[in-house]
C-alpha positions as a printed Julia matrix, in Angstrom:
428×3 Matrix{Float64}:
   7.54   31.29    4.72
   6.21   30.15    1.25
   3.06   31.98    0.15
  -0.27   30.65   -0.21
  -1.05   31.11   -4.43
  -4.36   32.09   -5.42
  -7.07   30.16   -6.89
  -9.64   30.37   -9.39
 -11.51   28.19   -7.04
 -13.48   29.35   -4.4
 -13.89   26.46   -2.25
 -10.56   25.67   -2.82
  -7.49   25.83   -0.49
  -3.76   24.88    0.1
  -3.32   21.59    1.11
  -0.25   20.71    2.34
   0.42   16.47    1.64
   3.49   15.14    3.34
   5.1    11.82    2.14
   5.68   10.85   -1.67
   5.12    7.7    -1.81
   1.91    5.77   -3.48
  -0.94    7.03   -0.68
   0.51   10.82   -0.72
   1.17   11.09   -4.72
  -2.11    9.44   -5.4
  -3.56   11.5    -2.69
  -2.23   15.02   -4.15
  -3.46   14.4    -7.44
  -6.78   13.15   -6.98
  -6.85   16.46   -4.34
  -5.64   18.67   -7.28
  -8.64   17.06   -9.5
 -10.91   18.42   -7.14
  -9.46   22.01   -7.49
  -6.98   22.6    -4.39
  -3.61   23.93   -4.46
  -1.39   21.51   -3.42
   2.21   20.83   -2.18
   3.79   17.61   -2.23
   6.72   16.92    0.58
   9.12   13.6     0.24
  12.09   13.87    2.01
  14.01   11.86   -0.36
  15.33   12.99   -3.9
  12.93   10.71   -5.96
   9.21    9.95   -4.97
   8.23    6.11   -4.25
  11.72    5.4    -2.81
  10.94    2.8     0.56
   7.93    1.21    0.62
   6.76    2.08   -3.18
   9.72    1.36   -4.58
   9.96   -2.7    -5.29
   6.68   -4.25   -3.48
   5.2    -7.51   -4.68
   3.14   -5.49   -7.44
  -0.06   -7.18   -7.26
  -3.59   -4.9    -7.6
  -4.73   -8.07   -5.84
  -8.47   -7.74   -4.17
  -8.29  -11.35   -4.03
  -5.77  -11.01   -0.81
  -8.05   -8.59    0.59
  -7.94  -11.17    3.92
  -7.33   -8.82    6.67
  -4.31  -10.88    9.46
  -6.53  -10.52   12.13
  -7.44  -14.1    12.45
  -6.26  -16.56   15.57
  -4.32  -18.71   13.22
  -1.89  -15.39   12.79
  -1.05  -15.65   16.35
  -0.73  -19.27   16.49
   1.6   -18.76   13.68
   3.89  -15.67   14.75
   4.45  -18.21   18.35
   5.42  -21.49   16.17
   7.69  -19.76   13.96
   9.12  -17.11   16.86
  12.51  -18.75   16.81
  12.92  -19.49   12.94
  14.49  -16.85   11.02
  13.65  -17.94    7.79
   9.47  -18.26    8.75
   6.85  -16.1     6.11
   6.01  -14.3     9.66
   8.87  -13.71   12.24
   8.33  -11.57   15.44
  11.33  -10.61   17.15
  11.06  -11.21   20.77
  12.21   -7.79   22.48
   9.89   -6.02   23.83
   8.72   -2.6    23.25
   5.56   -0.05   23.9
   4.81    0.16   20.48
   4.9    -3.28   19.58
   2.78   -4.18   22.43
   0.18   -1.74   22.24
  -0.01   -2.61   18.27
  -1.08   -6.62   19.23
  -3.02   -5.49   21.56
  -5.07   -3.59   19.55
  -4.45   -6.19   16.54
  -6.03   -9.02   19.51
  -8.94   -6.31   20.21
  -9.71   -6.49   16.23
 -10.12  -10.27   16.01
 -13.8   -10.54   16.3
 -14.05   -8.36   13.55
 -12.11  -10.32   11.15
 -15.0   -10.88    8.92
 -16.72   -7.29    8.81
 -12.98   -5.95    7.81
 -12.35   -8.69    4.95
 -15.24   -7.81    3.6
 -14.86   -4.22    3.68
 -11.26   -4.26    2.69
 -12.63   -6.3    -0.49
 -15.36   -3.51   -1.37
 -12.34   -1.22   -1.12
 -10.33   -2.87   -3.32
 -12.63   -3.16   -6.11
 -13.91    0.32   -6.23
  -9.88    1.51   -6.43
  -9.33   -0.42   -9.49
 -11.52    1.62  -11.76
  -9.49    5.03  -10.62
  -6.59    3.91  -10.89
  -6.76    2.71  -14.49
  -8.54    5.69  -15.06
  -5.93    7.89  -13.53
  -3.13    6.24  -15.4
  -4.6     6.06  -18.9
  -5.96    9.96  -18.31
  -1.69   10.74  -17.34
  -0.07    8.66  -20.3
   1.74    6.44  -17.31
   3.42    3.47  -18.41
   3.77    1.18  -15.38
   4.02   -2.52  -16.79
   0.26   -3.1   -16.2
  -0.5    -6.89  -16.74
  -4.26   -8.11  -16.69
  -3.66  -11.72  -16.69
  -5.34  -12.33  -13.25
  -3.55  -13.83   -9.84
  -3.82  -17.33   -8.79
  -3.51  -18.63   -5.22
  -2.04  -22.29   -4.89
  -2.3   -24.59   -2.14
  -0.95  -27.95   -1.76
  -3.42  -29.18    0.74
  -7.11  -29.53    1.47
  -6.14  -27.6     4.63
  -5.17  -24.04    3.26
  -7.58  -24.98    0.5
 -10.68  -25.35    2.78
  -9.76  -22.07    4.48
  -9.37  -20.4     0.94
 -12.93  -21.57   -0.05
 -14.46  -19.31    3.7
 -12.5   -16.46    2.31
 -13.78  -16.4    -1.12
 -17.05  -16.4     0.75
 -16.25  -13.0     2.23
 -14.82  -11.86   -0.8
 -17.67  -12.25   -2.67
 -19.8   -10.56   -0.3
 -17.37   -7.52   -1.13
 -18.26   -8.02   -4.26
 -15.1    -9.71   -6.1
 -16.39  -12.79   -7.56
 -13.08  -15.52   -7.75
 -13.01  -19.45   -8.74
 -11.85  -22.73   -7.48
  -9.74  -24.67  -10.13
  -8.09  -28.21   -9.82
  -4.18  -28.94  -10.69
  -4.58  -29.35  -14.38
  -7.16  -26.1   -14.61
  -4.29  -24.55  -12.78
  -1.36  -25.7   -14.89
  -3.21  -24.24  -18.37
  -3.72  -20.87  -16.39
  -0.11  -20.81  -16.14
   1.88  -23.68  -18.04
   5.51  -22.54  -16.42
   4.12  -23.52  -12.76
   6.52  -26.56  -11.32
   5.16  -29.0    -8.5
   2.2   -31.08   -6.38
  -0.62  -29.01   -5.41
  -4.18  -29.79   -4.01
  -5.83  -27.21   -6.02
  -6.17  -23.01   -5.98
  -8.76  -20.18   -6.32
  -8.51  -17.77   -9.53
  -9.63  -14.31   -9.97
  -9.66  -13.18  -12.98
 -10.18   -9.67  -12.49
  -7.03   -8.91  -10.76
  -4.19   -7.27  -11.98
   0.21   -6.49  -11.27
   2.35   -3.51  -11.99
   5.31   -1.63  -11.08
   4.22    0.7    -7.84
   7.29    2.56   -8.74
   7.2     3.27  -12.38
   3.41    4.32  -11.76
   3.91    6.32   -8.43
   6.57    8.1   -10.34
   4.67    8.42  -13.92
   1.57   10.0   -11.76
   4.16   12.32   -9.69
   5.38   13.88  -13.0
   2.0    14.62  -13.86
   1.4    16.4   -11.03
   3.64   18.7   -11.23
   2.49   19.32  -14.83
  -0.95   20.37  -13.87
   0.88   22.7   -11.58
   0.81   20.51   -7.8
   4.24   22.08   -5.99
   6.46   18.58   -5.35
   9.05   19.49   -3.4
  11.62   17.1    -3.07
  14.57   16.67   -0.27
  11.95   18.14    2.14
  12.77   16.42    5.15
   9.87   17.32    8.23
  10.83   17.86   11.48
   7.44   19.01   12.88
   3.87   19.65   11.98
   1.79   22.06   13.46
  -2.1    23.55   13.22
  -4.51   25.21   15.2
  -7.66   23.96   13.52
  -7.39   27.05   11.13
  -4.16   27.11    9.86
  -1.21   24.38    9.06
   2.2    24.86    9.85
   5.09   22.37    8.68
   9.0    22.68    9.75
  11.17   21.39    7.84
  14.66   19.9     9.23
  16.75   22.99    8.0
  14.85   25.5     9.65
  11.6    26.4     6.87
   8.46   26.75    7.47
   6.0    25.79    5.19
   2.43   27.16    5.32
  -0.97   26.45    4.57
  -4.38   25.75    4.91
  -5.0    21.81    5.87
  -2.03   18.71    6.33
  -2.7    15.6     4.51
  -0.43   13.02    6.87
   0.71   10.12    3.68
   3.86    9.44    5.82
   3.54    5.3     6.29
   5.63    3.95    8.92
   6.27    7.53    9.99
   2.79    8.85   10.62
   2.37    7.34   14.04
   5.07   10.19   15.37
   3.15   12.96   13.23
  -0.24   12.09   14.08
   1.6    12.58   18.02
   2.2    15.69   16.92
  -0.99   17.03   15.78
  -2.63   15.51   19.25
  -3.96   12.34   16.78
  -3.25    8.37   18.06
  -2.16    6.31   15.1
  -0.71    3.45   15.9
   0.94    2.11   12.76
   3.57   -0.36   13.25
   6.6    -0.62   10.63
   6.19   -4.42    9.42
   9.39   -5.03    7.09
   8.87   -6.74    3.68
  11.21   -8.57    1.39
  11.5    -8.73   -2.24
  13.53   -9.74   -5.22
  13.77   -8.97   -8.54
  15.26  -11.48  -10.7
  16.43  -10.33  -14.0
  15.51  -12.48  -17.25
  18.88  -11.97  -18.89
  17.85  -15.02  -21.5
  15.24  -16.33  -23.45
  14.98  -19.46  -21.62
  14.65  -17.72  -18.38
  11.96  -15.21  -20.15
   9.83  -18.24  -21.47
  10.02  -19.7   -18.14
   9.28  -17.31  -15.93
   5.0   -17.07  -15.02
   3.02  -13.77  -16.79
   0.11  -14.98  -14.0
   0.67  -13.5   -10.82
   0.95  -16.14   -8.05
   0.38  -15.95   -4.46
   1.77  -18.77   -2.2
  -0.25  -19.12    0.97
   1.78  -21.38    2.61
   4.69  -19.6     1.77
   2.84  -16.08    2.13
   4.97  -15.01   -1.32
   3.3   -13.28   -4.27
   4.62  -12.96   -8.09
   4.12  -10.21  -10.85
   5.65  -10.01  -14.14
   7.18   -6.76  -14.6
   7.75   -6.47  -18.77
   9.63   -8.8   -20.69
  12.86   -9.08  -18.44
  11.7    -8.73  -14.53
  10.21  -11.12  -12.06
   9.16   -9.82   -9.06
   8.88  -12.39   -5.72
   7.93  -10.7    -2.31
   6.31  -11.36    0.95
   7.21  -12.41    4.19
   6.37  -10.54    7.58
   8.69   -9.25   10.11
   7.81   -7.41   13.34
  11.39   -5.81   14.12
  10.2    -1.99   14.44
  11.85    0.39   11.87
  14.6    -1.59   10.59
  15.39   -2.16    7.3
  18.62   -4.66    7.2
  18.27   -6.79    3.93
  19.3   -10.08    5.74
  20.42  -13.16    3.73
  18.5   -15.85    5.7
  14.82  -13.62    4.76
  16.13  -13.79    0.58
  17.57  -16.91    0.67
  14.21  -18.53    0.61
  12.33  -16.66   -1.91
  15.27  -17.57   -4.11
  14.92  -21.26   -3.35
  11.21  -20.75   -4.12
  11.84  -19.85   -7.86
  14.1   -22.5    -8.1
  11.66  -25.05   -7.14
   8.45  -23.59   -8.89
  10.34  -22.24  -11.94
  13.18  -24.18  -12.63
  13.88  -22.9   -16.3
  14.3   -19.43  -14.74
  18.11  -18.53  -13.85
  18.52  -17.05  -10.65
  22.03  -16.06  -11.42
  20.99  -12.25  -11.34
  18.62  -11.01   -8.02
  18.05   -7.83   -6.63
  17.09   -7.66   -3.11
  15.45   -5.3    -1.49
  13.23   -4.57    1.95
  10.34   -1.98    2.82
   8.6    -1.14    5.78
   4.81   -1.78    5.65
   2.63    0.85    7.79
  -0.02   -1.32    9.45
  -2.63   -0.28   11.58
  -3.76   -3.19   13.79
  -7.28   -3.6    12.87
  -5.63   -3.94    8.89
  -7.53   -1.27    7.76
  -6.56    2.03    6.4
  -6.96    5.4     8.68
  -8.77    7.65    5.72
 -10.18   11.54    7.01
 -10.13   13.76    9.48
  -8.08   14.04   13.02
  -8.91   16.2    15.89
  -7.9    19.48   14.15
 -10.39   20.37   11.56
  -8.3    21.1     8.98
  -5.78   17.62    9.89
  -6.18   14.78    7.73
  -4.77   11.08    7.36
  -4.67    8.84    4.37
  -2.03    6.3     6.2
  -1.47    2.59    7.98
  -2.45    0.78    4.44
  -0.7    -2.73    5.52
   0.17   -4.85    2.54
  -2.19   -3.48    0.49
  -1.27    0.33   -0.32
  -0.73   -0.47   -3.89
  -3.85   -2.18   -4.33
  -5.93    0.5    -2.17
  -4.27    3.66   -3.4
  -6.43    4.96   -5.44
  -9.61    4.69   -3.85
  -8.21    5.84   -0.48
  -6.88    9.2    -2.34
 -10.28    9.25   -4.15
 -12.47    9.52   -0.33
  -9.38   11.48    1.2
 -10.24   14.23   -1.39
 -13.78   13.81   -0.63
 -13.31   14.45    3.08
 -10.87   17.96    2.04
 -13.56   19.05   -0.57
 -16.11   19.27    2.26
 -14.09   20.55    4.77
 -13.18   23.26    2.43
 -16.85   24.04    1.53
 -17.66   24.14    4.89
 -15.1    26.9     5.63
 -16.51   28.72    2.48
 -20.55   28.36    3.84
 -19.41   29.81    7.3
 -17.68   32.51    5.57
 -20.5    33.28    3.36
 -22.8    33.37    6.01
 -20.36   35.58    8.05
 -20.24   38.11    5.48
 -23.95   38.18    5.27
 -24.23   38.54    8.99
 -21.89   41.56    8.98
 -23.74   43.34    5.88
């Protein structure tokens, strides 16, 4: 058993975070800000390896629209049967994927109430994050150029204009501008389109190059990361934490942060605690600029499709980034051709100077709850806490999320230290 260091804090304690990724690096650092000990458990050999390793990259508030509108469903039916739709559901049944539409059905009338909030979230997280990053020295391709949604019809237009209604009442302020107001926002854009909606105050980078950046400084203001730790179980009684790892160590402390995405659903079982996040796969590519044509034709404003439900960030001079897509297919991560094929053929057609020749592909698992919004705080076990389920917005959300998570530690942890106190006095 590892042993639980000392603090100069009083109120402090050991938390134990498990999963490296974007929500539990984020989440260990702003918990080591507010004075705990910390230990950091990713079961792979680098942090940020599935699902922060090669998202879309946009710190987008602007796509703060929570899926739990009837036009999703309509949509997942129409396109059941086409492999190469933006949202494909396979067929086959299962518990999990039932019980996660059910619940996402349940959610519906709430559609509004979550945009908004989701919105407010987003916001408030962009402010830490900067923060956090220009504190650390991390480098991760930032680019404050805005993101841009398109639309070639009055249709997805119209809709666009109710959600920048609900946006605003979350506070983010965005535009409508016509065709030629969006061609001088971003000259390289090929194509017809009806019009689009620009927000200014939204932002890209590299979720891996920052995840990693923050997860080295960590470790240099002394938060234990240890890598290669693969959990098998997780254990507390309310007072005291307890996590297994696959070769047989145990690991304790005082309170379990759960960061584990698409994973957390079968740890939350564990610790008596119902999450039902559902593993909804993602594709990306990153095309590589290897010439200067390619580099002055690529976009440095991030884009987001709706039709095509695909989003764009410039990463640096030489990387373009094109994700999206939805795929219900529980925890499978098979890069299949006929899911890249068609981001490629989008960059053809909306960026024809850019040369394809070079793509990397890739495909991540996004942990969505089914109401869209992130589980943040406490389970049944006092000292049992989730920061988890953050859909297709963990990048964007990270750092606020990690921000209340600590919030919700902090008092637990002063709590403990007032009963104590009180305790003591009793016995004197």
């Amino acid at each position: 058993m590892t042993a639980n260091p000392r603090s100069p804090f009083p109120s402090s304690r050991h938390i134990i975070v498990v999963g490296g990724g974007i929500t539990g690096v984020t989440s260990a650092y702003a918990l080591f800000r507010e004075g705990h000990r910390v230990t950091l458990l990713e079961k792979n050999r680098y942090p940020a390896m599935e699902t922060s390793f090669a998202n879309g990259g946009q710190l987008s508030a602007s796509n703060a629209e929570v899926w739990t509108h009837p036009s999703t469903l309509l949509k997942g039916i129409k396109w059941m049967l086409k492999p190469d739709a933006p949202l494909l559901v396979n067929p086959k049944p299962s518990w999990h994927k039932l019980s996660w539409f059910a619940e996402f059905i349940a959610s519906i009338p709430k559609y509004k109430d979550n945009t908004v909030a989701t919105a407010r979230l987003a916001v408030a997280a962009r402010q830490h994050l900067f923060d956090w990053a220009h504190a650390e020295g991390v480098d991760f391709d930032l680019k404050q150029e805005g993101i841009l949604h398109i639309y070639r019809d009055q249709k997805g237009f119209d809709h666009a204009a109710r959600v920048s209604q609900l946006l605003a009442e979350g506070g983010l302020p965005r535009r409508a501008v016509t065709p030629t107001e969006m061609r001088a926002i971003e000259p390289t854009l090929a194509g017809d389109y009806y019009g689009g909606f620009y927000t200014e105050s939204d932002s890209t980078g590299d979720i891996h190059k920052f995840t990693v950046g923050l997860a080295r400084a960590c470790e240099r203001h002394g938060v234990h990361l240890r890598l290669g730790a693969d959990v098998a179980q997780l254990h507390s009684d309310g007072e005291r934490a307890r996590v297994t790892l696959a070769d047989g160590e145990v690991i304790e402390g005082d309170a379990l942060v759960v960061c584990a995405g698409v994973h957390s659903r079968r740890f939350g079982a564990q610790l008596g605690d119902w999450l039902n996040v559902y593993p909804v796969k993602g594709y990306s590519i990153t095309v590589n600029l290897l010439d200067e044509l390619s580099q002055q034709s690529a976009p440095n404003v991030s884009l987001l499709d709706d039709e095509t439900k695909l989003v764009t960030s410039r990463l640096g001079v030489d990387r373009f980034r094109v994700a999206g897509t939805a795929e219900f297919n529980g925890f499978n991560l098979n890069i299949r051709a006929d899911r890249i094929r068609p981001l490629v053929d989008w960059v053809n057609q909306c960026f024809p100077g850019v040369s394809t020749r070079q793509v990397v592909p890739w495909a991540g698992l996004r942990p969505m709850m089914p109401n869209m919004l992130p589980r943040v705080g406490a389970g049944k076990k006092a000292n049992v806490f989730y920061n988890t389920g953050h859909g297709h917005l963990g990048w964007t959300l990270s750092a606020i999320t990690a921000h209340q998570l600590a919030g919700h530690v902090t008092a637990w942890a002063g709590q403990r230290v007032a009963v104590g106190t009180s305790a003591a006095l009793t016995q004197a």
